[in-house]
Backbone as a printed PyTorch tensor [residue, N CA C, xyz], in Angstrom:
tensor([[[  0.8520,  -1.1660,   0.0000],
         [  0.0000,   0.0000,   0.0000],
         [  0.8990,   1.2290,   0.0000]],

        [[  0.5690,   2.2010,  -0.8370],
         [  1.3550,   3.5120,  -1.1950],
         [  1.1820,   4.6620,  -0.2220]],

        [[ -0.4160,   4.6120,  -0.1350],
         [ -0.4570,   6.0280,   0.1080],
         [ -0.7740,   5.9770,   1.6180]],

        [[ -0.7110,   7.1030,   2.2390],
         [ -1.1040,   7.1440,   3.3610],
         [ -2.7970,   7.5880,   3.7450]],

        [[ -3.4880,   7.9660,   2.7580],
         [ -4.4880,   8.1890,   2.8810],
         [ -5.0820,   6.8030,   2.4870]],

        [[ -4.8790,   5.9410,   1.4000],
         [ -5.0150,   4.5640,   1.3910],
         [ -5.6750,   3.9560,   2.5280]],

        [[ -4.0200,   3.5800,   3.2690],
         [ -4.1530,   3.1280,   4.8920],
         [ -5.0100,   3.2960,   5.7500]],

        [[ -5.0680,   5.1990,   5.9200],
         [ -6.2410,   5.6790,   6.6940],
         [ -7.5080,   5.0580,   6.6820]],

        [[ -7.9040,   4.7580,   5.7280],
         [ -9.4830,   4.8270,   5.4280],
         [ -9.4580,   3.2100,   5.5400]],

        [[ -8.1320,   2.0650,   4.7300],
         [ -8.6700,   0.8770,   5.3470],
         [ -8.5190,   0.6730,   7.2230]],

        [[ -7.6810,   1.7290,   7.6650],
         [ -8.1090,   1.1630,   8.8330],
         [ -9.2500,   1.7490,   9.6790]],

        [[ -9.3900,   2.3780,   9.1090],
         [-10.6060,   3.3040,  10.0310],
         [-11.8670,   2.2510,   9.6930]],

        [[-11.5370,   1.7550,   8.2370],
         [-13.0790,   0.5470,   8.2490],
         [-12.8010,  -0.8170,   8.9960]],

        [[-11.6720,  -1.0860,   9.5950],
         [-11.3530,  -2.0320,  10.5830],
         [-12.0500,  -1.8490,  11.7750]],

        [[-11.4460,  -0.9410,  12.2190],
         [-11.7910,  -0.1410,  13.5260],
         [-13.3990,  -0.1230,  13.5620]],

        [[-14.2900,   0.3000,  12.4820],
         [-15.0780,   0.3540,  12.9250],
         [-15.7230,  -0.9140,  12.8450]],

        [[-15.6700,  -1.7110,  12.1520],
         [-15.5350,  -3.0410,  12.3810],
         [-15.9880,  -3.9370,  13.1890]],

        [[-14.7290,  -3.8060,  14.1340],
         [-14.1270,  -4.5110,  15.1580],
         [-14.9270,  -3.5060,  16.4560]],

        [[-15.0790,  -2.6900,  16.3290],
         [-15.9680,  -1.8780,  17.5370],
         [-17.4030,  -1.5180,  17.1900]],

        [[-17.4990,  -1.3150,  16.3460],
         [-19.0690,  -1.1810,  15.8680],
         [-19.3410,   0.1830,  16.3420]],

        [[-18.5960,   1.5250,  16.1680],
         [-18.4890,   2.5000,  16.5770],
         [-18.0380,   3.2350,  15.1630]],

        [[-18.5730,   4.4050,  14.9170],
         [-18.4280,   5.0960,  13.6120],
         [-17.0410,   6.1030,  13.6740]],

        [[-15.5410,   6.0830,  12.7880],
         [-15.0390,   6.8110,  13.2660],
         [-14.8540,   8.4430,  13.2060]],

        [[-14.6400,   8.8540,  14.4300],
         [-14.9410,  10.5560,  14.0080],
         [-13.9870,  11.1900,  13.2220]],

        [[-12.9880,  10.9310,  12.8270],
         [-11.5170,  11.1860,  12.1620],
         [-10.0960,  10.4450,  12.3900]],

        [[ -9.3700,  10.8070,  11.5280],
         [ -8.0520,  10.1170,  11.5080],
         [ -7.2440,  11.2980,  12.0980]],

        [[ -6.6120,  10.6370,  13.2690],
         [ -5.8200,  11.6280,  14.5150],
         [ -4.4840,  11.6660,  13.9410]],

        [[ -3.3820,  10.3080,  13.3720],
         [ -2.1680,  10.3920,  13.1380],
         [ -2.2870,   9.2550,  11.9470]],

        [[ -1.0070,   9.4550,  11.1690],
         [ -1.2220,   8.3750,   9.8630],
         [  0.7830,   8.2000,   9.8010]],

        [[  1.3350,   7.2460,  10.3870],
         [  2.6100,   6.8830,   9.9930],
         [  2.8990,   5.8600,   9.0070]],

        [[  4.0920,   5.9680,   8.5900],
         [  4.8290,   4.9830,   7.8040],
         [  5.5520,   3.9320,   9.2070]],

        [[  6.1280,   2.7080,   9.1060],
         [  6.0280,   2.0040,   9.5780],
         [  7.2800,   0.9060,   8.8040]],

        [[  7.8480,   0.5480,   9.6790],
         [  9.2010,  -0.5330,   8.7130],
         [  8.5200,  -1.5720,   7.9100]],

        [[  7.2950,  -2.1370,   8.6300],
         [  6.1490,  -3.5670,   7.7180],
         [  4.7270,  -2.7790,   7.1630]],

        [[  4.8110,  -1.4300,   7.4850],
         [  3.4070,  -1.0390,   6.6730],
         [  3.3570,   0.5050,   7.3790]],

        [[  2.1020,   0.6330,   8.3540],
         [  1.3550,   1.5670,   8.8050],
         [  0.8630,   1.3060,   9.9160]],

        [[  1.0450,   2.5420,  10.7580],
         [  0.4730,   2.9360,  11.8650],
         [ -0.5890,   3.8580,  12.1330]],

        [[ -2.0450,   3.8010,  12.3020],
         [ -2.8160,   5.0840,  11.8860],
         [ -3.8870,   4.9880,  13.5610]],

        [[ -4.1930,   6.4130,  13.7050],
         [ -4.5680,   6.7570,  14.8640],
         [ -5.9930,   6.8410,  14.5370]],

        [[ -6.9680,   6.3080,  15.0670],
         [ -8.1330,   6.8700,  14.8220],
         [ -9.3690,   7.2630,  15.7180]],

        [[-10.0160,   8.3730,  15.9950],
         [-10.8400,   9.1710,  16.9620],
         [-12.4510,   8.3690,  17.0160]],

        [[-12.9320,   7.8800,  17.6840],
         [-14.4310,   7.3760,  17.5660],
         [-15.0600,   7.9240,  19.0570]],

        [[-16.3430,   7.8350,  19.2020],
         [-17.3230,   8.0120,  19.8410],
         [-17.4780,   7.1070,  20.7280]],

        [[-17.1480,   7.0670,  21.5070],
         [-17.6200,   6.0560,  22.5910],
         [-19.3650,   5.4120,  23.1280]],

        [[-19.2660,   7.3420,  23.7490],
         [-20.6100,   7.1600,  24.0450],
         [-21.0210,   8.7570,  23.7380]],

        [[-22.3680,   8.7000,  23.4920],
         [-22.7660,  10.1140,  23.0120],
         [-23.3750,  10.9850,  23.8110]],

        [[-23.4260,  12.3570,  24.7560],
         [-24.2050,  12.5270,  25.6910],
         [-24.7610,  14.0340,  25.2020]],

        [[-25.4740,  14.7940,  26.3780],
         [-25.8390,  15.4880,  25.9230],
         [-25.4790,  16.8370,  26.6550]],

        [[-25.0340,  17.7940,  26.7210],
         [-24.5020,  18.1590,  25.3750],
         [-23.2290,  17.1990,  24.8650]],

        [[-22.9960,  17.7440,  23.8220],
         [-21.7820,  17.0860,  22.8570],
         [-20.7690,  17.0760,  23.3240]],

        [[-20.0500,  18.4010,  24.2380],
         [-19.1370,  18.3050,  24.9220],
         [-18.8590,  17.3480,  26.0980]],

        [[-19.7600,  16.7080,  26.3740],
         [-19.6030,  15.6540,  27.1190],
         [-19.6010,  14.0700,  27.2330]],

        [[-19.5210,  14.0880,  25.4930],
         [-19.2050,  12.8380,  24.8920],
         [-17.7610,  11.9080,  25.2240]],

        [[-17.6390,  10.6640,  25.5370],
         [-16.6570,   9.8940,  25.9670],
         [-16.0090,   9.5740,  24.4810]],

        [[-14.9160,  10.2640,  24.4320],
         [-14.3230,   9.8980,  22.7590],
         [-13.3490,   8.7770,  23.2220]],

        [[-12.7070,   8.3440,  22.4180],
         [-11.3150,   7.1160,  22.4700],
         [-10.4420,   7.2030,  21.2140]],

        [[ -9.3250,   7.0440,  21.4460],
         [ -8.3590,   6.7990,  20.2230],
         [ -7.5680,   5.9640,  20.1510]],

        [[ -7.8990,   5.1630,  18.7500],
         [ -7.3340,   3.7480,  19.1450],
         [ -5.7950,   3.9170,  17.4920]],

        [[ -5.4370,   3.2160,  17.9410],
         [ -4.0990,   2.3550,  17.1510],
         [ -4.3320,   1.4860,  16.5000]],

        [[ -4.3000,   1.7260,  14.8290],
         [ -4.4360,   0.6480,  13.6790],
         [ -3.2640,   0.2890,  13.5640]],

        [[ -2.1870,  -1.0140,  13.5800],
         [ -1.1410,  -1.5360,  12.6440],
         [ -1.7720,  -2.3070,  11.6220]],

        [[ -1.3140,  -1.8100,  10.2500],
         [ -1.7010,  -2.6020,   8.8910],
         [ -0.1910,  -2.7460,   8.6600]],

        [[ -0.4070,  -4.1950,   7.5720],
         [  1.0940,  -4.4930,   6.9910],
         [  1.0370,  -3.7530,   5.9160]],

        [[  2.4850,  -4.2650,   4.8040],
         [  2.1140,  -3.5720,   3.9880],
         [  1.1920,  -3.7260,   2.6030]],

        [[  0.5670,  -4.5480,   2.7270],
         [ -0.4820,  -5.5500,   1.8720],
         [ -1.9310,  -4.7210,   2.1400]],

        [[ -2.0980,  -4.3140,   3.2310],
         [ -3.2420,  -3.2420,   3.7380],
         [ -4.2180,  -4.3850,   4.9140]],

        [[ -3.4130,  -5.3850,   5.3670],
         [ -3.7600,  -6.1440,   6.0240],
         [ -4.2190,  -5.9440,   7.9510]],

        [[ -4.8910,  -6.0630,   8.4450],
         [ -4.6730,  -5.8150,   9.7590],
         [ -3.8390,  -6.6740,  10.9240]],

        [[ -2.5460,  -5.9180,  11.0630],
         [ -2.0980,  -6.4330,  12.0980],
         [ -2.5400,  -6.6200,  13.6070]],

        [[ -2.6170,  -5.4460,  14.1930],
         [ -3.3850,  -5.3730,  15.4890],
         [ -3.9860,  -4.0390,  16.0950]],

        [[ -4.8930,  -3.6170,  16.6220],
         [ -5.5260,  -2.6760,  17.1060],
         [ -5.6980,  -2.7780,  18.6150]],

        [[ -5.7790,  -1.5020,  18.9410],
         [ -6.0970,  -0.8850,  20.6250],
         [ -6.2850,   0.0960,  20.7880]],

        [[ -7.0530,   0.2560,  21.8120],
         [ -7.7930,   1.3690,  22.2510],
         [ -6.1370,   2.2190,  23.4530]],

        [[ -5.5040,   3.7730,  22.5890],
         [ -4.8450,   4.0150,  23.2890],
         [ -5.3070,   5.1150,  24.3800]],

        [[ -6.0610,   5.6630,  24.0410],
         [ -6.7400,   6.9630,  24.9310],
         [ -8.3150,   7.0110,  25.4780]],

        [[ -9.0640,   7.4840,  26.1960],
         [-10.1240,   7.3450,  26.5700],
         [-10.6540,   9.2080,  27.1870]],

        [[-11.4350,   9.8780,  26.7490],
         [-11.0340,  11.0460,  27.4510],
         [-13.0000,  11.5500,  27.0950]],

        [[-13.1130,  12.6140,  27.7190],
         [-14.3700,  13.2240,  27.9160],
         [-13.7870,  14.5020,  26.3400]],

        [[-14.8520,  14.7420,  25.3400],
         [-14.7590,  15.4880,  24.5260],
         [-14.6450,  16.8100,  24.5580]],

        [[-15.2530,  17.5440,  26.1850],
         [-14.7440,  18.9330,  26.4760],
         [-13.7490,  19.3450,  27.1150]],

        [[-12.8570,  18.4060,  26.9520],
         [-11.7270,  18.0260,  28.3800],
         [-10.1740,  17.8810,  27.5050]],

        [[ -9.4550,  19.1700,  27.3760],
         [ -8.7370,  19.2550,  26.2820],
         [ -7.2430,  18.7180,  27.4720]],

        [[ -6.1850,  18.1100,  27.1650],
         [ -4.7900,  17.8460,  27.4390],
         [ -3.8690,  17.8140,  26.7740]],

        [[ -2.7940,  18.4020,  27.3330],
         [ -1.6390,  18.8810,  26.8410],
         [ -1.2810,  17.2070,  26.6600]],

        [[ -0.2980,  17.1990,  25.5810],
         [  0.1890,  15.9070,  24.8530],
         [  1.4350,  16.3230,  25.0320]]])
């Protein structure tokens, strides 16, 4: 797989997949020595207001075939609740 936008989008249809959660965007998109590493933002849970939605960001590894290596959930955070990285 070439591109990095490629990657993105097959893993974001993994992800949602495998969680059954729609994703809200692609957070980070790396190159990788066997493929790709791509970050992706989903919805946890939805509340009301919006700012108080439980988001998560999980970790796609694809090889370089566009295959899925392994996924995880790396972050967990409230959507009005900004942190320094």
């Amino acid at each position: 797989m070439r591109s990095a936008g490629a990657a993105a989008r097959l893993a974001a249809r993994e992800v949602a997949d495998l969680t059954g959660r729609t994703p809200e965007g692609i957070v980070s998109v790396q190159r990788s020595e066997d493929g790709w590493v791509v970050g992706i933002e989903v919805v946890e849970a939805r509340r009301i207001p919006d700012s108080a939605d439980i988001l998560a960001t999980y970790e796609a590894e694809l090889d370089a075939h566009g295959e899925l290596l392994s996924y995880r959930r790396t972050r967990r955070y409230s959507r009005g609740r900004l942190r320094e990285e």
